[in-house]
N, C-alpha and C positions, 0 to 999 in steps of 0.2 A: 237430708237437706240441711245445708250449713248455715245458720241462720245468726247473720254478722250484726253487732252492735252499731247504731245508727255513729258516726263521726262525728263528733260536737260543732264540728264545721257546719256539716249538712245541717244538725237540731237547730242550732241560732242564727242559720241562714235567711229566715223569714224576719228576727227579730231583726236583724243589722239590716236587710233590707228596708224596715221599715222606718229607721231609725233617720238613713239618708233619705227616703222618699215617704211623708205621711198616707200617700195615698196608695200605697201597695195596698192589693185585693187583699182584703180579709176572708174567710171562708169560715160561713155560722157553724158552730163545731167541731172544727180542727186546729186546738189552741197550739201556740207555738211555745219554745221555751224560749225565754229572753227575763229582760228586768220589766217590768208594767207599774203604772200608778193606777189607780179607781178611786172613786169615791162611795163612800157608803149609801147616802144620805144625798140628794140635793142639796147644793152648796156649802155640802160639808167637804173638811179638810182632804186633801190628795193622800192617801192611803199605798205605803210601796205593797209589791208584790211582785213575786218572783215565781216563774213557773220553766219545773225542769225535767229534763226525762229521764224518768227512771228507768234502768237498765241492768238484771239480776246477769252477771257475767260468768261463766263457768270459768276459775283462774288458772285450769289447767288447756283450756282449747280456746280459751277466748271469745266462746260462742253466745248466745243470750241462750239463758234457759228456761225462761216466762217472755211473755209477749212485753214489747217497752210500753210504757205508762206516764203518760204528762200529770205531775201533781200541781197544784199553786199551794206556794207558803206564803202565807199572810199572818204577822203579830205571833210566829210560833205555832201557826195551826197548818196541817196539811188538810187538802180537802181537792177535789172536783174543778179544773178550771173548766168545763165545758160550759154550765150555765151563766158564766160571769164573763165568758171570753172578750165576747164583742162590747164592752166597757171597759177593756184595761188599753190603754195608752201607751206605745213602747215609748219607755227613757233610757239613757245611760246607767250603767253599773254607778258612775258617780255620782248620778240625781238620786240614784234607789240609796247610795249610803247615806247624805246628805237627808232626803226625807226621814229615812231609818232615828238618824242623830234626832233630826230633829223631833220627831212625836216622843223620843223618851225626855226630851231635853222642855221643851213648852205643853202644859199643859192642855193648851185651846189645842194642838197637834193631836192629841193624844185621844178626845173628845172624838171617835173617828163617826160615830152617830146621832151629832148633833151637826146643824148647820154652826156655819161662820159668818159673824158681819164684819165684815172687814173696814168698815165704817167707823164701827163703834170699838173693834179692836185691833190696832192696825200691828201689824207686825212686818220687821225690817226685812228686806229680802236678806235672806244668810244671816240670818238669827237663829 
């Protein structure tokens, strides 16, 4: 049985669909890979993350040689998107670098499990 690595088209087919339509079906438990925000925390700051499929490729047949595996990286951590799936928000590759910049760049960013008052600490949009 020749068992063919998924096409990056097919894996970020769900995330670009949902990029142009917010209301594409989600399915509890089958995370897609794309770029995502979450929050940690109840009104705490947008948090990037990014979930991809892992894919062990034999370089001589091209074949997968373990089953593919959706990880999420978040702050340098890999781990599990399954229990966090339906809380992440698909955005652009360019909101996930822009969040990215920003949590190393502002401190209140960076706070990803504390709330925000945005009240009492206001920050510029594109700061």
């Amino acid at each position: 049985m020749i068992r063919q690595p998924t096409p990056p088209r097919k894996a970020f087919a769900w995330w670009n669909a949902a990029l142009r339509d917010p209301r594409t079906p989600r399915h509890d438990g089958e995370p897609q890979a794309g770029y995502y925000k979450r929050r940690m925390v109840k009104n705490g700051p947008w948090v990037p993350l990014r979930i991809r499929l892992v894919q062990a490729i034999d370089p001589e047949t091209g074949e997968l040689t373990e089953p593919e595996v959706y990880v999420a990286e978040q702050d340098g951590a890999a781990f599990d998107p399954v229990p966090i799936w339906t809380h992440c928000r698909p955005i652009s590759s360019r909101e996930f670098n822009d969040l990215t910049a920003r949590q190393r760049e502002l401190p209140l960013m960076a706070a990803t499990h504390a709330p925000v008052d945005l009240s009492t600490t206001p920050i510029r949009p594109g700061a």
